[in-house]
KEDOMAR-71922 format. One record per residue (C-alpha): residue number from 0; residue in three letters; x negated, y, z negated. Coordinates in steps of 0.05 Angstrom, whole numbers, plus 5000, padded with zeros to 4 digits. Layout:
// KEDOMAR-71922
ATOM  pos  code     u     v     w
ATOM  NUM   ALA     X     Y     Z
...
// end
This chain:
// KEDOMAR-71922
ATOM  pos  code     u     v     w
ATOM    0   UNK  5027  4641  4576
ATOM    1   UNK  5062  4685  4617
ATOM    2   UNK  5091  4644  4679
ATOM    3   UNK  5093  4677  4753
ATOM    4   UNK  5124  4660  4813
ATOM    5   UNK  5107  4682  4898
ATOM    6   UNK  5164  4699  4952
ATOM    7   UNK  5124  4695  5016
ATOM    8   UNK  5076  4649  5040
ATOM    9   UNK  5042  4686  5090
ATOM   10   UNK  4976  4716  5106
ATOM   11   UNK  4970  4769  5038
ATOM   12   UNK  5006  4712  4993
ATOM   13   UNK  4925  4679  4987
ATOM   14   UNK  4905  4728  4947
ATOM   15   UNK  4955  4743  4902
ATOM   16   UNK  4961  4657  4897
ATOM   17   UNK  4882  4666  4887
ATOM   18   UNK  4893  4719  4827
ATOM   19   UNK  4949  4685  4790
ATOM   20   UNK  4906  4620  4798
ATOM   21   UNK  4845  4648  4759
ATOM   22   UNK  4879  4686  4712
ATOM   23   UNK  4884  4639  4635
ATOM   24   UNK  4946  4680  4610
ATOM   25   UNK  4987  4665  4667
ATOM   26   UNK  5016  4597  4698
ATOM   27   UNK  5041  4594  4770
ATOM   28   UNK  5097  4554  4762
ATOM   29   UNK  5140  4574  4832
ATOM   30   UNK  5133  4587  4904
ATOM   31   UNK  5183  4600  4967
ATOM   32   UNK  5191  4611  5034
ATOM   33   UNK  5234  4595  5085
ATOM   34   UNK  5182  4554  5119
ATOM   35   UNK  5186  4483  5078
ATOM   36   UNK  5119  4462  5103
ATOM   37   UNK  5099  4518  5059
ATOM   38   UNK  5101  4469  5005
ATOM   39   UNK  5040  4438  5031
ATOM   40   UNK  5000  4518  5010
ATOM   41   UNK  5014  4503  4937
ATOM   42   UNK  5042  4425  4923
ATOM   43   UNK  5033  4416  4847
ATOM   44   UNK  5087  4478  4828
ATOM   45   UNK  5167  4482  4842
ATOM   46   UNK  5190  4498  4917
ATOM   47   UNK  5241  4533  4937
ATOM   48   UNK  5272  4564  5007
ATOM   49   UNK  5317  4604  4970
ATOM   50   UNK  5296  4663  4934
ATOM   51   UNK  5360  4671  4891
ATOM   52   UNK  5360  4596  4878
ATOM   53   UNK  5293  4605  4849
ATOM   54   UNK  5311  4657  4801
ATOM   55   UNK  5374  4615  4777
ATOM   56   UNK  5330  4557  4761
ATOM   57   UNK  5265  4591  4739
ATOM   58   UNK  5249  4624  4673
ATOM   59   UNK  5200  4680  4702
ATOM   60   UNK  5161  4737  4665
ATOM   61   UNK  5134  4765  4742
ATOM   62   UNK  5151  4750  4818
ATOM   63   UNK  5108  4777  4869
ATOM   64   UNK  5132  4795  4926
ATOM   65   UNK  5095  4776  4998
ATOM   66   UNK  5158  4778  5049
ATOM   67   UNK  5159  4821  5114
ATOM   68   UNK  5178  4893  5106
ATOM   69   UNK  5246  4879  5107
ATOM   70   UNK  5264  4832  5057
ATOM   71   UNK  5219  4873  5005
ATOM   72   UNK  5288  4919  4987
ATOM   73   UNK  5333  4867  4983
ATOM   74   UNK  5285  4819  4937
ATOM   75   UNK  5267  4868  4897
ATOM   76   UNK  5335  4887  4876
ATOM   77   UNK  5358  4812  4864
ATOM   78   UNK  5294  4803  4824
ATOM   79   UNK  5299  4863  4776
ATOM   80   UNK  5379  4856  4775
ATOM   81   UNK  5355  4781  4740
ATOM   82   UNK  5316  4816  4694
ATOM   83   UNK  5248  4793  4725
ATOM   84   UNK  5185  4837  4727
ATOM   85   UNK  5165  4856  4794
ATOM   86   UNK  5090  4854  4828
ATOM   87   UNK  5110  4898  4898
ATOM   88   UNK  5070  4882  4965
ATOM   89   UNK  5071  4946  5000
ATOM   90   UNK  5117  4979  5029
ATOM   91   UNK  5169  4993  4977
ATOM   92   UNK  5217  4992  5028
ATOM   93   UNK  5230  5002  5112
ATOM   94   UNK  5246  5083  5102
ATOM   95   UNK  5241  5128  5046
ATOM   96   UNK  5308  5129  5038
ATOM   97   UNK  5318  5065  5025
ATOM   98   UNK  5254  5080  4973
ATOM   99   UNK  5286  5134  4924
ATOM  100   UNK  5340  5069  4920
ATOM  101   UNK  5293  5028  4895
ATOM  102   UNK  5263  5092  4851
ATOM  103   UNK  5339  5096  4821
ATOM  104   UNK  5343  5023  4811
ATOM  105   UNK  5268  5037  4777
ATOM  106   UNK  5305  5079  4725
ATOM  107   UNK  5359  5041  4717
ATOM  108   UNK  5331  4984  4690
ATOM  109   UNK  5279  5011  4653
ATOM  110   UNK  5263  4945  4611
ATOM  111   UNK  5238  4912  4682
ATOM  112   UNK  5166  4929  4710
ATOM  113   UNK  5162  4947  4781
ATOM  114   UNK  5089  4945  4804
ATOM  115   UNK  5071  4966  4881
ATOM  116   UNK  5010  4939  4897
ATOM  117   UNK  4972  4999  4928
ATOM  118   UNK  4904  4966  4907
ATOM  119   UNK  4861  5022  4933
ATOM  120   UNK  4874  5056  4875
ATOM  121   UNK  4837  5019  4837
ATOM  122   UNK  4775  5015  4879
ATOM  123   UNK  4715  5044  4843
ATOM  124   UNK  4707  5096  4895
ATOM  125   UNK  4767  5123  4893
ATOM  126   UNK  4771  5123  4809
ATOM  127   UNK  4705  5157  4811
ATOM  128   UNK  4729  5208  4865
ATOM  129   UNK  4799  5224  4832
ATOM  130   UNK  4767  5231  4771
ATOM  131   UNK  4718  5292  4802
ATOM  132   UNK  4786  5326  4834
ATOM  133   UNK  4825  5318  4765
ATOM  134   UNK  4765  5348  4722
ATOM  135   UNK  4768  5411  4753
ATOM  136   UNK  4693  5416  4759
ATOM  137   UNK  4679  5430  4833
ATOM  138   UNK  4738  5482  4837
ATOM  139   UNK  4798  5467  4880
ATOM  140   UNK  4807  5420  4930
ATOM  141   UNK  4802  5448  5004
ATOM  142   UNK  4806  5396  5045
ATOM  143   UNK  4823  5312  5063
ATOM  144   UNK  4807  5274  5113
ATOM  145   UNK  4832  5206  5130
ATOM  146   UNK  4816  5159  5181
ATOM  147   UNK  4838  5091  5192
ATOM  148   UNK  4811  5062  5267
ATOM  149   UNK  4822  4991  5276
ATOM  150   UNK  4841  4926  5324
ATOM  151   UNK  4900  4892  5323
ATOM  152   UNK  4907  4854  5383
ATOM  153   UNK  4969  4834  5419
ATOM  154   UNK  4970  4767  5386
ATOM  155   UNK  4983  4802  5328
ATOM  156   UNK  5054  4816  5349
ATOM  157   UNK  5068  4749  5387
ATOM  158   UNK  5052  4708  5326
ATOM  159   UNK  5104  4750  5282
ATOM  160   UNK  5149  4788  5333
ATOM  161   UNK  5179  4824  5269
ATOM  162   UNK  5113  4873  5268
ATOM  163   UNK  5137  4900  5324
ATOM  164   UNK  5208  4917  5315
ATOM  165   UNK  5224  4976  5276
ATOM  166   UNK  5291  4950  5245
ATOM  167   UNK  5245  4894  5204
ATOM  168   UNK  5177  4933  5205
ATOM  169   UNK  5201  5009  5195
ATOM  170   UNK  5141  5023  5237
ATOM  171   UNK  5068  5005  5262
ATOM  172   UNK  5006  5029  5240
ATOM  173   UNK  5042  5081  5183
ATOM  174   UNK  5069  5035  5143
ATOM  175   UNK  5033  4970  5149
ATOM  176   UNK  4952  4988  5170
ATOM  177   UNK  4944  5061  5145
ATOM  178   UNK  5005  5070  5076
ATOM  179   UNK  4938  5064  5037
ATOM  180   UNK  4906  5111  5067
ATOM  181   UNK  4965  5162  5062
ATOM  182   UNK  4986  5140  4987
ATOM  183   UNK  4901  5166  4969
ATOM  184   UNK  4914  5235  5005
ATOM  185   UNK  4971  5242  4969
ATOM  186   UNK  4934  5214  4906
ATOM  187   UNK  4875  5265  4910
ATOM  188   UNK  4919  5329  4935
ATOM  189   UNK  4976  5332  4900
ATOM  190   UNK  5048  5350  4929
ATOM  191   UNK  5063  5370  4997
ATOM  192   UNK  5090  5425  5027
ATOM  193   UNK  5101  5401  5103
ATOM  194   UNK  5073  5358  5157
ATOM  195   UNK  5064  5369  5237
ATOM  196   UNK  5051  5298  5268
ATOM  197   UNK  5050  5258  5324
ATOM  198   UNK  5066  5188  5340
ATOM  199   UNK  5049  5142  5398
ATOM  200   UNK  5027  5087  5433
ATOM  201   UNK  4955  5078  5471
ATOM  202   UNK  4959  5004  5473
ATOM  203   UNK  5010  4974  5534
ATOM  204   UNK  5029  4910  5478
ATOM  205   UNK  5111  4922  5499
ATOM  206   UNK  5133  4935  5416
ATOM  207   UNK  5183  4983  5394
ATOM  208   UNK  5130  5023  5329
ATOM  209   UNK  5069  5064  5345
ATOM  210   UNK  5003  5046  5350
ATOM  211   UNK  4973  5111  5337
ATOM  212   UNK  4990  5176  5291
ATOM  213   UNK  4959  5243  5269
ATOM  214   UNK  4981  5294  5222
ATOM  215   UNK  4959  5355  5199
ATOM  216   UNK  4983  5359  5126
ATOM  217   UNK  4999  5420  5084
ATOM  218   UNK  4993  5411  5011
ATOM  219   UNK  5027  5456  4959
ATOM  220   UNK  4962  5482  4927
ATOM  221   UNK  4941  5511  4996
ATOM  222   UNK  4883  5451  5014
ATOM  223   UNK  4897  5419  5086
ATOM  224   UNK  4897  5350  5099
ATOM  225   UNK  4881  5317  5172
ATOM  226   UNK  4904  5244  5188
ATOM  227   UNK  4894  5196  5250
ATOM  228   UNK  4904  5125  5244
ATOM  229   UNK  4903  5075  5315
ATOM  230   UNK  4898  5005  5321
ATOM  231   UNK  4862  5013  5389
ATOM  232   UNK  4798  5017  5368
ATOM  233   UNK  4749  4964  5397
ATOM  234   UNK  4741  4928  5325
ATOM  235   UNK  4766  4949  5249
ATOM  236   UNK  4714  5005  5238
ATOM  237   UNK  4705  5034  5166
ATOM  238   UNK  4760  5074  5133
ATOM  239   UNK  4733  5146  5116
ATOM  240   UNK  4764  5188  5066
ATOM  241   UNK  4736  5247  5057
ATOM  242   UNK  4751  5303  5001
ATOM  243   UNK  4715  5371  5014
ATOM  244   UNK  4714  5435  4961
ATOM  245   UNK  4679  5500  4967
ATOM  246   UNK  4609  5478  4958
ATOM  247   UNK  4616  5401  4955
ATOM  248   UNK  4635  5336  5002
ATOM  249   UNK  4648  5283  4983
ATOM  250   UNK  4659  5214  5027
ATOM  251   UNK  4676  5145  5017
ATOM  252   UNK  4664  5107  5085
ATOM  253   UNK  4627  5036  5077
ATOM  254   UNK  4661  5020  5016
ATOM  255   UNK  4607  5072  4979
ATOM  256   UNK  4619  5140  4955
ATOM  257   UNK  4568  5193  4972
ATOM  258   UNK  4559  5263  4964
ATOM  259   UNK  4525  5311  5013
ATOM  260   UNK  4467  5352  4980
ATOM  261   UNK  4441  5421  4997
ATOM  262   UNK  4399  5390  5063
ATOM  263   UNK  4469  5344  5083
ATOM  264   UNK  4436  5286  5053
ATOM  265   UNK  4478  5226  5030
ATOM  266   UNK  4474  5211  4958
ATOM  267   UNK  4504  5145  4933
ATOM  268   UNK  4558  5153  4874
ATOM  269   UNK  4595  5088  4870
ATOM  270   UNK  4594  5027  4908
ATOM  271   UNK  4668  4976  4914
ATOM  272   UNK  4677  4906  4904
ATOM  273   UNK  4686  4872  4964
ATOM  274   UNK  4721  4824  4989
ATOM  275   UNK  4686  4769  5034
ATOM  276   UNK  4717  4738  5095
ATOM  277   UNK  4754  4761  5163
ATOM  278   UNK  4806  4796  5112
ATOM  279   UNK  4748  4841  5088
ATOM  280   UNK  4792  4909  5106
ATOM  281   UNK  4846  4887  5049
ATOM  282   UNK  4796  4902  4996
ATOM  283   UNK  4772  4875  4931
ATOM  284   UNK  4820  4910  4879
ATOM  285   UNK  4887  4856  4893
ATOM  286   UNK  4857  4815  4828
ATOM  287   UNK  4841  4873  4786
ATOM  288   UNK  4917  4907  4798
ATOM  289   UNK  4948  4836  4791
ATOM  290   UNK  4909  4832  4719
ATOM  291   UNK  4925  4900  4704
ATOM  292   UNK  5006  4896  4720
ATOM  293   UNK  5007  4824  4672
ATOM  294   UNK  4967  4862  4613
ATOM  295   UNK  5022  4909  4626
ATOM  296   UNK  5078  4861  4619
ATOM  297   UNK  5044  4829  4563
ATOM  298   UNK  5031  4895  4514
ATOM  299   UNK  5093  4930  4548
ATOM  300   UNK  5049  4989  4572
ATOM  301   UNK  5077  5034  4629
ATOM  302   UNK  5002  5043  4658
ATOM  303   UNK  5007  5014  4726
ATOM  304   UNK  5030  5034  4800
ATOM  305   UNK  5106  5051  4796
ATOM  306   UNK  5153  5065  4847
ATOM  307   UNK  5161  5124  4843
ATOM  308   UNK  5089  5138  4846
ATOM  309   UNK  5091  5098  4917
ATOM  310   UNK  5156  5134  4934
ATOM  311   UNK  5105  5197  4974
ATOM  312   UNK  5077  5159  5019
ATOM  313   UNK  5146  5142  5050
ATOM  314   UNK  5158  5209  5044
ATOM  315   UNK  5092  5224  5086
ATOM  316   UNK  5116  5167  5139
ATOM  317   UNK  5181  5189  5148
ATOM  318   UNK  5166  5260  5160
ATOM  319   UNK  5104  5245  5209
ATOM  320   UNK  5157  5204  5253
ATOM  321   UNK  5210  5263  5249
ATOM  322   UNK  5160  5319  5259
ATOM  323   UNK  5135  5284  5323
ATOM  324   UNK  5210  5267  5343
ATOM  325   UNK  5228  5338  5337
ATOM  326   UNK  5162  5364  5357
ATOM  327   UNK  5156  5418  5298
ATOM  328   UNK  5134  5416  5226
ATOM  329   UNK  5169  5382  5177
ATOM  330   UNK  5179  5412  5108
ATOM  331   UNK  5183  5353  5058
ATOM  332   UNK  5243  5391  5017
ATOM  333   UNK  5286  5379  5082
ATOM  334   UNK  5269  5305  5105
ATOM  335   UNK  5333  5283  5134
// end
């Protein structure tokens, strides 16, 4: 029985409580967070306020990590430096520099698991769609599209003012609504040449990160990528990916998978789990990454989300926000 612990009581902390819960090989035997009416969430397992003083006390084989952006760095390093496996909320980290840290501490300790929990991955869409680009069958990938338009309203902020400050949050709608959508772009087109974005803000909510960004993305193998992300839509609308090659579409919007025929007709190719509830947008891949990562830990296999697979979309952030700073393209080779 492998035994798991959760930093962070928050809003994502449910599921990953839910997934350790229902999983027979492992036993929930921790929780903290500053809050100590936290202990209410989860009363029959060990609480602590103290992250450090939990991994003193606590024999662990995995801690997953649900803290704001800015305590992800720091609680990562204190839990690998124990010797504890790690299951990552994203982001890795508030700037990719801060990242390739935890990339180096990654190799470092080589006999600790570091998973980042970029669940999207794992959707059945996007397996079936990367599996299309990797086979080679349709020729090379031309294009990527990827959307991301939905709501946050100002309430968002005023419940947890950190959102909105960029020296806890390393950003708005980049790093905490859309990384997903940038880590899949990155997924299906391979390395990047250079980026020209632009950041902003539509909405008048009075916070320091953007609201809104676009970017027109050049990848390495010539195909073009185009992303615009906004939490000023009217509601959370559908995120659309779409990969286009010479003679095929494809496009996963809906949480389905379709390909355009000869007469632009949609035909179905895989369908996701989903996830029920007003937290519908997270999707339904948490549990089957969370099951993955403790097979992992269990056979020692190295077949799960690293850091340094996460480390791009960072990459991707951090050059958006200096390309629209400096109002030029950004090659990724000279990211300050």
């Amino acid at each position: 029985m492998l035994k798991a612990a959760v930093i962070g009581l928050g809003d994502i902390s449910k599921i990953h409580l839910a997934a350790i819960q229902a999983n027979p090989y492992v036993e929930l035997t921790a929780v903290c967070d500053v809050d100590p009416k936290c202990k209410a969430i989860v009363p029959h397992v060990n609480f602590y306020e103290d992250y450090e003083a939990m991994l003193a006390e606590e024999v662990l084989d995995c801690v997953h990590i649900c803290l704001p952006h800015y305590l992800h760095y720091p609680a990562t390093v204190a839990c690998v430096e124990a010797g504890v496996n790690v299951f990552l909320e994203k982001p890795i980290a508030l700037t990719h520099k801060e990242g390739y840290s935890l990339v180096e501490l990654e190799k470092k300790h080589k006999h600790v698991k570091i998973c980042v929990c970029l669940q999207n991955r794992y959707n059945k869409t996007v397996e079936v769609l990367n599996e299309m680009v990797e086979s080679g069958h349709y020729g090379p990938v031309l294009g990527i599209k990827g959307l991301v338009t939905w709501n946050r309203p100002k309430a968002y902020y005023d419940v947890k003012p950190w959102r909105g400050k960029m020296k806890y949050a390393g950003g708005g709608v980049m790093i905490n609504q859309s990384i997903h959508t940038l880590d899949l772009m990155q997924l299906l087109g391979g390395d990047i040449d250079s980026i020209r974005g632009s950041i902003g803000q539509l909405l008048d909510y009075e916070i320091e990160v953007e609201d809104t960004a676009s970017a027109h993305i050049q990848f390495a193998n010539g195909a073009t990528g185009l992303f615009f992300a906004t939490i000023s839509n009217e509601r959370n609308s559908s995120v659309e990916l779409q990969v286009t090659f010479k003679e095929e579409k494809f496009t996963i919007k809906d949480s389905i998978l379709t390909r355009a025929d000869e007469e632009n007709k949609k035909i179905e190719l895989a369908t996701d789990d989903r996830l029920t509830g007003t937290k519908f947008y997270y999707g339904a891949s948490h549990a089957k990454l969370i099951n993955r990562f403790y097979q992992c830990i269990a056979s020692d296999s190295d077949k799960y989300t690293h850091v340094k697979d996460a480390f791009m979309s960072m990459k991707m952030i951090d050059a958006i926000r200096q390309s629209s700073e400096e109002k030029r393209r950004v090659r990724m080779e000279e990211l300050n």
